[in-house]
N, C-alpha and C positions, 0 to 999 in steps of 0.2 A: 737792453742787452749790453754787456761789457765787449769792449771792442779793446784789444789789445795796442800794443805800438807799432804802428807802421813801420815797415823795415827802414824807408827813407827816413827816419828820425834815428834808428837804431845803428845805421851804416856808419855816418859820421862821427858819432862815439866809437864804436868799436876799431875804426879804423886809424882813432888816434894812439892805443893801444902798443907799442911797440919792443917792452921789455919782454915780452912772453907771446909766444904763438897764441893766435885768436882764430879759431873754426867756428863758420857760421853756417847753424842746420835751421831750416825751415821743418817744423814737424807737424807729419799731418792732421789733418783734422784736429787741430788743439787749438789752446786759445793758451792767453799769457802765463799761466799757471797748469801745465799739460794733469792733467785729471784724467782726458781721456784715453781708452783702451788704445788707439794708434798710435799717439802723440805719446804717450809716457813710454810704450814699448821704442819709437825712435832717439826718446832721451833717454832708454836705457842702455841701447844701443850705442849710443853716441858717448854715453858714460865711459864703456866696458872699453871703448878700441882708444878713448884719449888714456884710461889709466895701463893697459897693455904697450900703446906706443910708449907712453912717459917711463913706464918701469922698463922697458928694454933698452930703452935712450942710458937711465943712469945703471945698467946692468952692463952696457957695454962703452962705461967712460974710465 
């Protein structure tokens, strides 16, 4: 079985990250490539509120 990357592996890169906002979603029942019915529905989820924040951000600069 494919076992994805441990968030302890994934924290330290993303946290070096500092030109641009970095949001970090644990999505359920998924594995590194979300396939499944939860986990695509929470990355889709996650998709729709970063491009609504983002398009209000430069709507109201």
């Amino acid at each position: 079985m494919y076992r994805w990357t441990p968030q302890s592996l994934s924290d330290p890169f993303l946290d070096k990250i500092r030109k641009v906002p970095v949001t970090k979603t644990i999505l359920r029942n998924g594995s590194h490539y979300p396939i499944e019915k939860e986990a695509l529905s929470d990355l889709h989820k996650c998709i729709l509120e970063f491009l609504q924040k983002e398009i209000g951000r430069y709507r109201h600069s």
